[in-house]
N, CA, C and O atoms as a GROMACS GRO file, in nm:
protein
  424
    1UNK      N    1 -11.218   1.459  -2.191
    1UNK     CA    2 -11.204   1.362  -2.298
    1UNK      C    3 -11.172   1.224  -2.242
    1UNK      O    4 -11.242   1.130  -2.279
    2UNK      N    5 -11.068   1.201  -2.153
    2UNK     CA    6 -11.034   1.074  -2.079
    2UNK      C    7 -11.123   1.026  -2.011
    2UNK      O    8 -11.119   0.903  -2.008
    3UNK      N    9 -11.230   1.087  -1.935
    3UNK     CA   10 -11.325   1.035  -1.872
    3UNK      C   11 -11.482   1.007  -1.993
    3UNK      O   12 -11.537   0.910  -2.045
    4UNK      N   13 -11.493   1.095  -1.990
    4UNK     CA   14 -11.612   1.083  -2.129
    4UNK      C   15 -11.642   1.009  -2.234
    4UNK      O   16 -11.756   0.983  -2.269
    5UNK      N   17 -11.550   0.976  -2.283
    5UNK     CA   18 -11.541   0.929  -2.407
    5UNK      C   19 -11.615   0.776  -2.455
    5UNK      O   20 -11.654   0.736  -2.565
    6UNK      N   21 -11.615   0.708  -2.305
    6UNK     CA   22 -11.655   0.572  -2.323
    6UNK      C   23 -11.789   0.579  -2.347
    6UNK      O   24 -11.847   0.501  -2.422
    7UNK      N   25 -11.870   0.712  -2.259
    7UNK     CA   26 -11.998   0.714  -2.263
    7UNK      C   27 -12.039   0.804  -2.366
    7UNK      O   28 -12.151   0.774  -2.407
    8UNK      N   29 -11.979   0.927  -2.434
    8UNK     CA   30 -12.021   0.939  -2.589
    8UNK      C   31 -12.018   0.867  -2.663
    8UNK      O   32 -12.106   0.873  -2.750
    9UNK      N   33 -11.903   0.745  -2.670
    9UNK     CA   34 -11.878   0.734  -2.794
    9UNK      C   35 -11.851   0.520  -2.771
    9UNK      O   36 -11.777   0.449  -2.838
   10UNK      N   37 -11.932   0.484  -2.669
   10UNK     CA   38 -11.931   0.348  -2.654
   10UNK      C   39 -11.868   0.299  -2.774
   10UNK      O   40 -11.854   0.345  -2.886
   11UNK      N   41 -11.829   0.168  -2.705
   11UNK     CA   42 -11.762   0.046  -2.824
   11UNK      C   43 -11.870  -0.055  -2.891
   11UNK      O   44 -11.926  -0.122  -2.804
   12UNK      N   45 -11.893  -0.071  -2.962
   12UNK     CA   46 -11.966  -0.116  -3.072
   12UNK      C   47 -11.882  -0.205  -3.128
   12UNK      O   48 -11.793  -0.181  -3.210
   13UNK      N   49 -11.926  -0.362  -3.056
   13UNK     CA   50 -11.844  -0.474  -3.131
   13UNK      C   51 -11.862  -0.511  -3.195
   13UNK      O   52 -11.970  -0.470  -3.237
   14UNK      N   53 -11.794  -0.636  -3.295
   14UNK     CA   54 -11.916  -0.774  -3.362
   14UNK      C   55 -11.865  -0.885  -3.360
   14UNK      O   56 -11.766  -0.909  -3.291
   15UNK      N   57 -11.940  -1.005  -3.460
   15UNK     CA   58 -11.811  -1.087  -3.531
   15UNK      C   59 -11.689  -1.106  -3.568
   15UNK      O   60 -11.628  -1.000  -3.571
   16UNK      N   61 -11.626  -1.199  -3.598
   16UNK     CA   62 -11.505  -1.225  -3.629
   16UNK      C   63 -11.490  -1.152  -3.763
   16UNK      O   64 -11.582  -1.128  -3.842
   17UNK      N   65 -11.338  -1.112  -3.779
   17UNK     CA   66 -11.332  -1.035  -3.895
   17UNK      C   67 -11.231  -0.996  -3.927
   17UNK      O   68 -11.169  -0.952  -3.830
   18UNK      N   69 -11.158  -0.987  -4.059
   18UNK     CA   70 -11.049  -0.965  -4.066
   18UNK      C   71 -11.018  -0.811  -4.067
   18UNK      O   72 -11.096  -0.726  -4.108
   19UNK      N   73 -10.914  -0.790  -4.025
   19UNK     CA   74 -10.917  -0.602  -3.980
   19UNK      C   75 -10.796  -0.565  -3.962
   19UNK      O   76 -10.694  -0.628  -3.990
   20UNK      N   77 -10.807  -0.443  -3.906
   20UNK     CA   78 -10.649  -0.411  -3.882
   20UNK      C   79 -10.660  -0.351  -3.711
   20UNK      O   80 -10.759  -0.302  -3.656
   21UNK      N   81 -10.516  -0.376  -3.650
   21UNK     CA   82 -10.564  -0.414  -3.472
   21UNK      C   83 -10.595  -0.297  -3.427
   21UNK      O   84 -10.529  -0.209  -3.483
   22UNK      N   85 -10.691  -0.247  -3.325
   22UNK     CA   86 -10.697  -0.136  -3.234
   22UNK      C   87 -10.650  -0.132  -3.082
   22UNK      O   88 -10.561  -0.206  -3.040
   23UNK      N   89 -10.709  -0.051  -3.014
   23UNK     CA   90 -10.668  -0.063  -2.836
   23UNK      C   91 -10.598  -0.117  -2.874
   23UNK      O   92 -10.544  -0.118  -2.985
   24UNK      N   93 -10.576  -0.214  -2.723
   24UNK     CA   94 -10.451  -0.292  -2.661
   24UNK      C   95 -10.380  -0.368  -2.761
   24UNK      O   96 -10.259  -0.390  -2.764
   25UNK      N   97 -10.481  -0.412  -2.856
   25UNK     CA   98 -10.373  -0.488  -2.993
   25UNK      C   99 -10.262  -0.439  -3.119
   25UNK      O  100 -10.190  -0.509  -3.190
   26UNK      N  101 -10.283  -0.260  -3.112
   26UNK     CA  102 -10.218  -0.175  -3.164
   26UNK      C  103 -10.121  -0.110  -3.088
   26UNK      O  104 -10.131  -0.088  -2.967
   27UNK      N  105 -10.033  -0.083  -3.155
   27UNK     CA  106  -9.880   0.040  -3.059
   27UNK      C  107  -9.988   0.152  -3.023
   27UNK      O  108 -10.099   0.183  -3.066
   28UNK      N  109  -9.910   0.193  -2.934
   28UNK     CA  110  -9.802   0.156  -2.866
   28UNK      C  111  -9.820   0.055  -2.716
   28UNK      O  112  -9.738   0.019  -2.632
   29UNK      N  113  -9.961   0.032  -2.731
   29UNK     CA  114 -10.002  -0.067  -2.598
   29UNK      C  115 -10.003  -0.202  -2.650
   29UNK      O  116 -10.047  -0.284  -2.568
   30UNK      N  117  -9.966  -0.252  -2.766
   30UNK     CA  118  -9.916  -0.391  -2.739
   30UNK      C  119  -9.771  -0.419  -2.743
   30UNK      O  120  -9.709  -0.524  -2.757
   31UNK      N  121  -9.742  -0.324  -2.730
   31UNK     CA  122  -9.581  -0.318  -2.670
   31UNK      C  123  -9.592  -0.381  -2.530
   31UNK      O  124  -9.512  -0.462  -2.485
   32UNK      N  125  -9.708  -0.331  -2.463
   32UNK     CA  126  -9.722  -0.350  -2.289
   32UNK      C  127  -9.797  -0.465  -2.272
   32UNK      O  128  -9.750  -0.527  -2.176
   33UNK      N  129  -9.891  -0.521  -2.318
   33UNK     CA  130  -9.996  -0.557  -2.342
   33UNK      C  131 -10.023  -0.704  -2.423
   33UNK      O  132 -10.082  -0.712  -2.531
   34UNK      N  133  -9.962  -0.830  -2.340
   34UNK     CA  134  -9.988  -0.933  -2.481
   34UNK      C  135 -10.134  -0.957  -2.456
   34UNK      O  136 -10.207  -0.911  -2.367
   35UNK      N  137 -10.158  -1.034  -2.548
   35UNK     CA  138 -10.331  -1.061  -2.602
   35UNK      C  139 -10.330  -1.201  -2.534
   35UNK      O  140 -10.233  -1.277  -2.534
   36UNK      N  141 -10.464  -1.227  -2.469
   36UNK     CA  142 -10.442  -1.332  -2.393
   36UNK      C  143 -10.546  -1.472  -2.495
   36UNK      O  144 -10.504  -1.468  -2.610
   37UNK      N  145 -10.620  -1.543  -2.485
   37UNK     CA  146 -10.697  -1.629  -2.535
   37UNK      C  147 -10.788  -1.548  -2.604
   37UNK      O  148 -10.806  -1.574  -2.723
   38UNK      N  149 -10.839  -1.469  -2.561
   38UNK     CA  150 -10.942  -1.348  -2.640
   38UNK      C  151 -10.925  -1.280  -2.762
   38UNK      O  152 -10.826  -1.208  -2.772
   39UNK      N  153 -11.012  -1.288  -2.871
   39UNK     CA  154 -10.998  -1.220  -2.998
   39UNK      C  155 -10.917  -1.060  -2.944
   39UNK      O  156 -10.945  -0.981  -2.854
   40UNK      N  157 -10.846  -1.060  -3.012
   40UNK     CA  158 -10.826  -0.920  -3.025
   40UNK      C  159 -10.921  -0.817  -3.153
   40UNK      O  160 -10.960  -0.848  -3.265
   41UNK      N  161 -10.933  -0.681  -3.069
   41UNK     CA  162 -10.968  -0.600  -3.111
   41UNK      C  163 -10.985  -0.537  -3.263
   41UNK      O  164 -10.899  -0.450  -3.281
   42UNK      N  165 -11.039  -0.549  -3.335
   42UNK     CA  166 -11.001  -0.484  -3.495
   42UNK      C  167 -11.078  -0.412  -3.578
   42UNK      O  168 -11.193  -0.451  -3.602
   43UNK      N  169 -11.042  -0.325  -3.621
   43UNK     CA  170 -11.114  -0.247  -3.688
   43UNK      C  171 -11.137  -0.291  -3.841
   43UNK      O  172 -11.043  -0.278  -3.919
   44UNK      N  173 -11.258  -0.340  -3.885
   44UNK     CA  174 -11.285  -0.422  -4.009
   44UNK      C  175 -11.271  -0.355  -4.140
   44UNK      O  176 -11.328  -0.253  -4.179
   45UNK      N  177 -11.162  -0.454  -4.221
   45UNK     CA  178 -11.125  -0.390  -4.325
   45UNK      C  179 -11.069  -0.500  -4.416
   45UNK      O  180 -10.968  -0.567  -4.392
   46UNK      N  181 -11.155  -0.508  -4.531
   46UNK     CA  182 -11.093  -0.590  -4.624
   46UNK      C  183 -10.927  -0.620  -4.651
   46UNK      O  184 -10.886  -0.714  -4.719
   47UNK      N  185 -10.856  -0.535  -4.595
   47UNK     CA  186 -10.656  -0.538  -4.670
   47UNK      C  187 -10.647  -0.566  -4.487
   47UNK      O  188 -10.536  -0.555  -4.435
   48UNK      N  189 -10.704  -0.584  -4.445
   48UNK     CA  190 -10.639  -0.600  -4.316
   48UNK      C  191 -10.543  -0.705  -4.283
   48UNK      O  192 -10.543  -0.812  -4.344
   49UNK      N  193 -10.446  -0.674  -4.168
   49UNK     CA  194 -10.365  -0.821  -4.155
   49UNK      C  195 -10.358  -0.894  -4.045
   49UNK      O  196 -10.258  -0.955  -4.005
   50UNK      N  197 -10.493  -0.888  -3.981
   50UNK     CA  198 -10.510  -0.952  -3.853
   50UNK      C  199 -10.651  -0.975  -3.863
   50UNK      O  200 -10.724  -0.907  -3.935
   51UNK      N  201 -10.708  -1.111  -3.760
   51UNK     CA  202 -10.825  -1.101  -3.785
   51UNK      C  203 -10.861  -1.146  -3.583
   51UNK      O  204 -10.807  -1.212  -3.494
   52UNK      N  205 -10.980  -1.063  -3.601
   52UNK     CA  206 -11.017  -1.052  -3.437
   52UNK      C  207 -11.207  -1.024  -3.466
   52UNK      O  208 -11.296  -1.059  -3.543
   53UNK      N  209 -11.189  -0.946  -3.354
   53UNK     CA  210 -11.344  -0.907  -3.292
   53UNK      C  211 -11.342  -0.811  -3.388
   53UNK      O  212 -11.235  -0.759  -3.421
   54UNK      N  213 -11.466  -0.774  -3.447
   54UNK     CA  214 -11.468  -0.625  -3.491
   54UNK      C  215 -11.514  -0.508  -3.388
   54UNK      O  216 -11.598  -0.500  -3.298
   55UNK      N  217 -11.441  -0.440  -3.434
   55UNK     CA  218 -11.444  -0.284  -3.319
   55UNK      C  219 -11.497  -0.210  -3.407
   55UNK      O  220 -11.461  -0.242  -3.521
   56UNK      N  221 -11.577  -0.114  -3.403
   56UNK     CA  222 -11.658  -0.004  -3.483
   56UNK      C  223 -11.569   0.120  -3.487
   56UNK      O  224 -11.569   0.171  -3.375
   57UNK      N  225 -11.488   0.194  -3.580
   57UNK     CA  226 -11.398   0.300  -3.546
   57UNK      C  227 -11.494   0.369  -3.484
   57UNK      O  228 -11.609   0.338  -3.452
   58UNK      N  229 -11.400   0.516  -3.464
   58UNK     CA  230 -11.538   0.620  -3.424
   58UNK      C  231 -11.555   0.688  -3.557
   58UNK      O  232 -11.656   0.758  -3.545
   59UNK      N  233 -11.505   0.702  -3.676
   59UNK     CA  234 -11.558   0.733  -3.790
   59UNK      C  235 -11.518   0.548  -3.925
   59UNK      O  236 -11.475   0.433  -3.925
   60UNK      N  237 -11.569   0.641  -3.997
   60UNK     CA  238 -11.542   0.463  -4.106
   60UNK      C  239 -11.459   0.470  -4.177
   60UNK      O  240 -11.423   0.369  -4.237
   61UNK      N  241 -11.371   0.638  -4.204
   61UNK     CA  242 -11.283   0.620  -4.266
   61UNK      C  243 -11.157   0.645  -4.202
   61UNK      O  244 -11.059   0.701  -4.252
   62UNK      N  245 -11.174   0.583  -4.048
   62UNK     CA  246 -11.034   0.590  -3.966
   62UNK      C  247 -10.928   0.471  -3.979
   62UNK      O  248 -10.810   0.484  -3.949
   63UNK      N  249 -10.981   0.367  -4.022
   63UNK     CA  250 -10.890   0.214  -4.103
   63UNK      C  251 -10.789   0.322  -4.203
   63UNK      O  252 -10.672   0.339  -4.166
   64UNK      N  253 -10.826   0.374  -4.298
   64UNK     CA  254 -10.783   0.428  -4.436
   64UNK      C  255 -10.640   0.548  -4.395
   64UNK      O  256 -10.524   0.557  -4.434
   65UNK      N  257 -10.748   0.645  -4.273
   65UNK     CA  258 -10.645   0.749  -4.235
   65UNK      C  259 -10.562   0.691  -4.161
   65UNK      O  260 -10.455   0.685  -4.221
   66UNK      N  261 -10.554   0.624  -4.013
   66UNK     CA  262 -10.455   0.577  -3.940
   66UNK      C  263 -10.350   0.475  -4.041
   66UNK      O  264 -10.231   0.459  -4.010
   67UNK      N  265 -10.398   0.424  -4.135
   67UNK     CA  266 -10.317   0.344  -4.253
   67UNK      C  267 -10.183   0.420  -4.305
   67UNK      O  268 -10.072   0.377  -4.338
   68UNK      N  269 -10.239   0.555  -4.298
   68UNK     CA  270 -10.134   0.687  -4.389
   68UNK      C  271 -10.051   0.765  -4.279
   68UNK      O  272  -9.952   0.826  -4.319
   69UNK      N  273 -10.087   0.768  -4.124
   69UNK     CA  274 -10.011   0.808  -4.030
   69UNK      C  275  -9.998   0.733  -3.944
   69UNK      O  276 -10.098   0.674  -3.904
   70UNK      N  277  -9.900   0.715  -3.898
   70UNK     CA  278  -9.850   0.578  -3.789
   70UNK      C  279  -9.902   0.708  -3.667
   70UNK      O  280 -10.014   0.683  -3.624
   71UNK      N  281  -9.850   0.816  -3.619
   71UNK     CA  282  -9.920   0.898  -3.515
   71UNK      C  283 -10.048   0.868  -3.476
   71UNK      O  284 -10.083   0.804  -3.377
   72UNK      N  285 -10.151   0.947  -3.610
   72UNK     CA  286 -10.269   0.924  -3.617
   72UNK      C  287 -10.352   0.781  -3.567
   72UNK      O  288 -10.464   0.769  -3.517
   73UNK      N  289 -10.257   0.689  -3.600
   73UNK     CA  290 -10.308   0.546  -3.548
   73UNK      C  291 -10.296   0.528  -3.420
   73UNK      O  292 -10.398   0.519  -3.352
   74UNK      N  293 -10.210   0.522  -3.381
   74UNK     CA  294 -10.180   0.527  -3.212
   74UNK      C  295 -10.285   0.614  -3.145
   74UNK      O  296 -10.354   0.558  -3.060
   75UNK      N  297 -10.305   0.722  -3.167
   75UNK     CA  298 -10.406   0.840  -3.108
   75UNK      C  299 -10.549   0.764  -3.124
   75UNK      O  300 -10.618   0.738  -3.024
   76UNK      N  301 -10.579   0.739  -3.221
   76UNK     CA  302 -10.669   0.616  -3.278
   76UNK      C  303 -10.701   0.531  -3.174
   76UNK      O  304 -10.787   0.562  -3.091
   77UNK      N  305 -10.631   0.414  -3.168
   77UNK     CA  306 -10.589   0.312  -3.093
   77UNK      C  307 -10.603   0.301  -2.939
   77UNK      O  308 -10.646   0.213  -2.864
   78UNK      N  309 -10.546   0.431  -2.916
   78UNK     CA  310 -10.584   0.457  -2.777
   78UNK      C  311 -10.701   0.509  -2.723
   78UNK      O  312 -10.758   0.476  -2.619
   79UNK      N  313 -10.739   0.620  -2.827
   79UNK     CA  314 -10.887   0.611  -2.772
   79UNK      C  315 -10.966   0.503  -2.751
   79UNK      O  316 -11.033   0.492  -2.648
   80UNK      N  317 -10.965   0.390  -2.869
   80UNK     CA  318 -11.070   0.259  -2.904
   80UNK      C  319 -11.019   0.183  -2.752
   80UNK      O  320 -11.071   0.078  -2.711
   81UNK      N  321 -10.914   0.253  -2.682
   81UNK     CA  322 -10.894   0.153  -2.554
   81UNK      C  323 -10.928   0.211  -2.433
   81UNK      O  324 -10.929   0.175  -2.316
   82UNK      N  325 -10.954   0.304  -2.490
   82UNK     CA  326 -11.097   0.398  -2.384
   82UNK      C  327 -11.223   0.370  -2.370
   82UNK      O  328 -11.307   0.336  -2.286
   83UNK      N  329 -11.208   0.399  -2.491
   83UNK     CA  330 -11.370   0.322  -2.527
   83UNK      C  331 -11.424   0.194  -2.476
   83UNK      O  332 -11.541   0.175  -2.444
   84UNK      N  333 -11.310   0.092  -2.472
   84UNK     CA  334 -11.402  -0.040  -2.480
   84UNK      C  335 -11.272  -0.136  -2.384
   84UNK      O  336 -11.300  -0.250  -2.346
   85UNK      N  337 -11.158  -0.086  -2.358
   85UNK     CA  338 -11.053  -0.171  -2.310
   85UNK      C  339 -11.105  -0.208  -2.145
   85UNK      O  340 -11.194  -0.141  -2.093
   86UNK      N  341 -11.052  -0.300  -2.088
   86UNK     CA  342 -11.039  -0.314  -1.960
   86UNK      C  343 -10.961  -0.233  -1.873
   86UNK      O  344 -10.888  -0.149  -1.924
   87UNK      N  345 -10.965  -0.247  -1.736
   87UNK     CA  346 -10.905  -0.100  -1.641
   87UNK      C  347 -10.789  -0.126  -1.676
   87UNK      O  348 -10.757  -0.017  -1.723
   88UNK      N  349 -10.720  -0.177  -1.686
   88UNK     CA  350 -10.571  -0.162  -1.695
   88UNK      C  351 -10.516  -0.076  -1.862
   88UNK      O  352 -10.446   0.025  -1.870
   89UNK      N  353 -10.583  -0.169  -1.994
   89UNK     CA  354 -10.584  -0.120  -2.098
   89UNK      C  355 -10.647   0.039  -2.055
   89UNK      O  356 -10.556   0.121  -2.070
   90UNK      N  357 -10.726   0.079  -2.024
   90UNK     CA  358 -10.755   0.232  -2.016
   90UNK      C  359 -10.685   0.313  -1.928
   90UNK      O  360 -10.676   0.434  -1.949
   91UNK      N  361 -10.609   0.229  -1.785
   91UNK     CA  362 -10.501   0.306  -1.725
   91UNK      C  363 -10.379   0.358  -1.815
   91UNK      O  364 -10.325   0.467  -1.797
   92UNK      N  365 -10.346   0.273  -1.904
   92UNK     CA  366 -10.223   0.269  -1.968
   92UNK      C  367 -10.243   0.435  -2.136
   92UNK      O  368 -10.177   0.532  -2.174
   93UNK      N  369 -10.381   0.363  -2.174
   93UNK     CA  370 -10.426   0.461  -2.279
   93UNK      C  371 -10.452   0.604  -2.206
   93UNK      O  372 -10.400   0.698  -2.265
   94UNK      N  373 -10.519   0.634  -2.092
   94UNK     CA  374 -10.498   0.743  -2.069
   94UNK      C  375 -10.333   0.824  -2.031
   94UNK      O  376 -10.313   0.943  -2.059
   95UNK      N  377 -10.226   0.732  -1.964
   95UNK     CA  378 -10.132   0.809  -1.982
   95UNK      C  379 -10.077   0.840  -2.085
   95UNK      O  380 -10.044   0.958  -2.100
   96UNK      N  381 -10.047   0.733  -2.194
   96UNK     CA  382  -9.986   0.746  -2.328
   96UNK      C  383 -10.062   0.876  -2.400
   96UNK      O  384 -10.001   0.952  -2.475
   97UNK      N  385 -10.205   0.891  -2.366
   97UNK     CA  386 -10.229   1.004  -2.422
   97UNK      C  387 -10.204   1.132  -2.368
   97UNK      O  388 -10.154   1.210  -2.448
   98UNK      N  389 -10.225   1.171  -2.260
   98UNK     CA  390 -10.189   1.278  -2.180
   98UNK      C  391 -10.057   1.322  -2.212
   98UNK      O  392 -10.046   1.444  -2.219
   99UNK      N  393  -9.919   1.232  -2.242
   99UNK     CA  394  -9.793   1.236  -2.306
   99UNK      C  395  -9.807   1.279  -2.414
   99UNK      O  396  -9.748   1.379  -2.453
  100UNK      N  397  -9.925   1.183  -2.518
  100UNK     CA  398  -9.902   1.238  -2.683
  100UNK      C  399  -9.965   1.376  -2.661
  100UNK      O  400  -9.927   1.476  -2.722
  101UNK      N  401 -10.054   1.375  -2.578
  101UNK     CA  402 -10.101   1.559  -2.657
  101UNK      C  403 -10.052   1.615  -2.514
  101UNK      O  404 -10.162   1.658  -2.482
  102UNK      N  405 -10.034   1.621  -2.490
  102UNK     CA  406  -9.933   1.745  -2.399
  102UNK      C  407 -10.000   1.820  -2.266
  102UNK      O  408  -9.956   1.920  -2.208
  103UNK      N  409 -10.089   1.763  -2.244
  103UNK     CA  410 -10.190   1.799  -2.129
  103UNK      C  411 -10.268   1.736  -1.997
  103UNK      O  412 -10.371   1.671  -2.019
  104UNK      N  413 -10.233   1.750  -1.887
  104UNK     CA  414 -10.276   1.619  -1.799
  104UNK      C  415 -10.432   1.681  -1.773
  104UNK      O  416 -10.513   1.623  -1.700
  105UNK      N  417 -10.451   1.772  -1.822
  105UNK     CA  418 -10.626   1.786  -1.779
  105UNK      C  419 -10.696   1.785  -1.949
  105UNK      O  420 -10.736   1.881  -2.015
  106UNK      N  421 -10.693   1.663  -1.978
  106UNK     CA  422 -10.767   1.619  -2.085
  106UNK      C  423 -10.922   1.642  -2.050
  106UNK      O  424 -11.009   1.610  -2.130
   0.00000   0.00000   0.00000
């Protein structure tokens, strides 16, 4: 899953857009992680409260669900920084995940 994922499930950007943040711009990696001159990351959504790049979830109704579980979002979040983050953003997302789900051979 940690290795794979970028190439199943590439990042699919766009325009500017108002959204709600993913990867590195969502917890628990912008805890680590400030945003430098560059749009940040977002997953496009009318109630959103940030506005950045649009990021394509990996489904369309992952804005709605990660909305209802703060967990679920993070798990979220970190994948989208698999997907599409820079080496450091994906060094950081693969450990945080290996921690959240409980397994170092993802």
């Amino acid at each position: 899953m940690l290795h794979g994922l970028r190439y199943a499930f590439p990042a699919v950007r766009g325009s500017m857009t108002p959204g709600m943040p993913t990867a590195h711009a969502a917890l628990p990696l912008s805890e680590l992680i400030h945003a430098d001159l560059d749009p940040i990351p977002v997953w496009p959504d009318a109630m959103g409260e940030a506005r950045g790049e649009a990021f394509e979830p990996l489904y369309p109704s992952a804005p709605v669900a990660a909305r209802a579980d703060p967990h679920l979002c993070a798990c979220l979040a970190l994948i989208d920084a698999l997907r599409g983050g820079r080496a450091r953003e994906q060094t950081l997302a693969k450990e945080h995940l290996t921690r959240l789900l409980g397994s170092s051979n993802l």
